[in-house]
C-alpha positions as CSV (number, residue, x, y, z in Angstrom):
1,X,-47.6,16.2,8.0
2,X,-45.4,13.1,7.1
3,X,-46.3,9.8,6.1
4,X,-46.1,7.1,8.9
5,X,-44.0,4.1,9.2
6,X,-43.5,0.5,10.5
7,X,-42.0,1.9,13.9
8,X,-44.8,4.6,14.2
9,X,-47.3,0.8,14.4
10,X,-45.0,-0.4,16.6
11,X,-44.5,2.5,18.8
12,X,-48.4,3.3,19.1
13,X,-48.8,-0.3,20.2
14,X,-46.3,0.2,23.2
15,X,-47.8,3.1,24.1
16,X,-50.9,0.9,24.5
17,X,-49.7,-2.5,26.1
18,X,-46.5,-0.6,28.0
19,X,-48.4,3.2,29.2
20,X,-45.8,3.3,31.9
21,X,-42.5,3.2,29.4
22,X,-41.0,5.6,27.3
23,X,-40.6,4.4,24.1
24,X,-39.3,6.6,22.3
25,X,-35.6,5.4,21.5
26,X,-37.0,2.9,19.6
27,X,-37.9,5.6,16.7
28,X,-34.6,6.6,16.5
29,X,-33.2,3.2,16.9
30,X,-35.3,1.2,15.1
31,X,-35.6,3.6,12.5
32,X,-31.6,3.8,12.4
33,X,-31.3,-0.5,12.6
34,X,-33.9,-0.1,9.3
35,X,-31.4,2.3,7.7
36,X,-28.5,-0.2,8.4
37,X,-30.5,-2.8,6.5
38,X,-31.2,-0.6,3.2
39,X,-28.1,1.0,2.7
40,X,-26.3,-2.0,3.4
41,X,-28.3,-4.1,0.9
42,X,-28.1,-1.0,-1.5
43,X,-24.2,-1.0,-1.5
44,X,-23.7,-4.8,-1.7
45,X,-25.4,-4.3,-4.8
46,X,-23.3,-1.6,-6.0
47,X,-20.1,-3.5,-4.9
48,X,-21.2,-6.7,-6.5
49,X,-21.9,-4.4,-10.0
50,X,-17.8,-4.2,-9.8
51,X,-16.3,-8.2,-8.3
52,X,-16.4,-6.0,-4.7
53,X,-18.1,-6.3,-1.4
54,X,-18.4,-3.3,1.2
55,X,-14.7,-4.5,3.1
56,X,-12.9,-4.6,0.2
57,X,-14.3,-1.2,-1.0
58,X,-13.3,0.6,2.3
59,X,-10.0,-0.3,2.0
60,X,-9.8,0.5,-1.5
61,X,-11.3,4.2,-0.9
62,X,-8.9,4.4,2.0
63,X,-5.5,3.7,0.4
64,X,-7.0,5.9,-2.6
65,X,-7.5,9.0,0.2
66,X,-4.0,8.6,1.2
67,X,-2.8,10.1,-1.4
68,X,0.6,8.9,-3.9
69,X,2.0,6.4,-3.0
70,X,-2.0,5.1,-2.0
71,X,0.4,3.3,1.0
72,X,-0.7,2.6,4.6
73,X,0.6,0.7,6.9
74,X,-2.0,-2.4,8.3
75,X,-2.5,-0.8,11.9
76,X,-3.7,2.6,9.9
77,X,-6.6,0.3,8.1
78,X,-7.2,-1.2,10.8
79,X,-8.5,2.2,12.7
80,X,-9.7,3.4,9.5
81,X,-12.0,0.2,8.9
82,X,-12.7,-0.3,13.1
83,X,-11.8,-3.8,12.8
84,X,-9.7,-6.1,14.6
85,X,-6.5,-6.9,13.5
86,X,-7.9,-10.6,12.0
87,X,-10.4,-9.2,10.0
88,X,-8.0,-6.9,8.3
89,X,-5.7,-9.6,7.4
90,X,-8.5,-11.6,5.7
91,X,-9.0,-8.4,3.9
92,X,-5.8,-8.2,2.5
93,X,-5.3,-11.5,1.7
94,X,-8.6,-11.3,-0.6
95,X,-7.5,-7.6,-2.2
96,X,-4.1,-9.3,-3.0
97,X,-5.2,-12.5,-4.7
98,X,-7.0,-10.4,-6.6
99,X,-4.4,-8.4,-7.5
100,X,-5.9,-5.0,-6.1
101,X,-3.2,-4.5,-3.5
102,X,0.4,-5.7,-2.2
103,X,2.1,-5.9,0.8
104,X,5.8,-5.2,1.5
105,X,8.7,-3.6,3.7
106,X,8.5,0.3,3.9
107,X,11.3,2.3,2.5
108,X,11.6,4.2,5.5
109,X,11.5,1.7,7.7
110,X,12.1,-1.6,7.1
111,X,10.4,-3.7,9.3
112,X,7.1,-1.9,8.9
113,X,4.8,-3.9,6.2
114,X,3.1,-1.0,3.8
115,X,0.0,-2.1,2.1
116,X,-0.1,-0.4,-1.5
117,X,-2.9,0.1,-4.0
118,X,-2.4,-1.6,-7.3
119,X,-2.7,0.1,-10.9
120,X,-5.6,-2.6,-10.8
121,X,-6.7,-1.8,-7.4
122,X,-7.2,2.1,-8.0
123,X,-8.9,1.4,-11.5
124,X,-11.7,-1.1,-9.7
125,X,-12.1,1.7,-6.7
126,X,-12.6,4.7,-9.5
127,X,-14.8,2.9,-11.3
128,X,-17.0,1.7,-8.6
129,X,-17.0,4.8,-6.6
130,X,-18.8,7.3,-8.8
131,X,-21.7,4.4,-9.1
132,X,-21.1,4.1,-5.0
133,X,-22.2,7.9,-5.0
134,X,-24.9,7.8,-7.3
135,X,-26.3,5.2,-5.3
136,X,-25.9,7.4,-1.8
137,X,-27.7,10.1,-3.8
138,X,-30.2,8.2,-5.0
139,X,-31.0,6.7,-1.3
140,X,-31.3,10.7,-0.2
141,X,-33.5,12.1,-2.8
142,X,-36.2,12.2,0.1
143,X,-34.5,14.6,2.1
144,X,-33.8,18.3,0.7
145,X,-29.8,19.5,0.9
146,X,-30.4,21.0,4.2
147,X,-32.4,18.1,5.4
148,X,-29.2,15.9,4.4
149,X,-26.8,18.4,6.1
150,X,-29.0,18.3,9.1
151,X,-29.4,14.7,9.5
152,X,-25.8,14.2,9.1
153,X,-25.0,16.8,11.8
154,X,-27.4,15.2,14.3
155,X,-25.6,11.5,13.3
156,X,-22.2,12.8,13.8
157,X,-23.2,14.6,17.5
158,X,-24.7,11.1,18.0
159,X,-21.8,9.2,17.0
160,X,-19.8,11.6,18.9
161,X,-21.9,11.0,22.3
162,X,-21.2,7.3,22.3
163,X,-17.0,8.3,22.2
164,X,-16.7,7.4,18.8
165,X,-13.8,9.7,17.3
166,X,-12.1,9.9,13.8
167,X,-9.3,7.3,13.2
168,X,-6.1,8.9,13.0
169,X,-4.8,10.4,9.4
């Protein structure tokens, strides 16, 4: 049997003031609101460890998976990132006072703006990332491997349900 939680309390008391009500998405909800909170404050600690913050990191780690020349284009971080245009702006401007990134015309085509990862950039992403990792592993040590792979095929059917697809490569 498994050790109960906050949202087992809570549940068991709307079971007794609310009989006539199911429940039960607030175990999966709550519980996955709760999960939001820890790894969130669990990265920003990690980040923080190495001058980033969790924006900053994802597009770091996403002009890193692009491969040489670690280029995309703005609208490509944009749908990586799911976030408006704005916010991927403020982004940028932050990774390139920093000296993490630039921004300029694409060979290819001339108008398009390409964002590139720095020497500087990829160095601050490879060092933070294997301490990104180790702190994912250390949040799962509670779950066995196929408890890990289970969970993460329930989240991605979840995900899935609500229309959510993978931004394009």
């Amino acid at each position: 049997m498994t050790a109960g939680d906050a949202m087992d309390v809570i549940l068991a008391q709307w079971a007794r003031e609310r009989p006539d009500l199911d429940c039960a998405p607030m175990g999966v909800i709550g519980r996955i609101s709760q999960l939001q909170r820890e790894v969130f404050l669990a990265q920003r600690a990690t980040f923080a460890r190495h001058g980033l913050d969790a924006p900053s990191f994802d597009v770091l780690a996403a002009l890193r998976r692009a491969g040489e020349p670690y280029q995309l284009t703005p609208t490509a971080l944009m749908r990586t990132a799911l976030v408006t245009s704005g916010a991927i702006t403020q982004r940028l401007d932050r990774l390139e006072e920093k000296g993490l990134i630039t921004r300029g015309r694409s060979d290819a085509d001339g108008r398009a703006v390409v964002v590139t990862l720095t020497a500087a950039g990829r160095d601050a992403l490879d060092a933070a990332l294997p301490d990104h990792l180790e702190t994912e592993h250390a949040m799962l040590t509670g779950l066995s491997a196929a408890e890990q792979a289970q969970l993460a095929g329930l989240l991605r059917r979840f995900l899935v349900s609500l229309g959510r697809t993978p931004p394009e490569a």
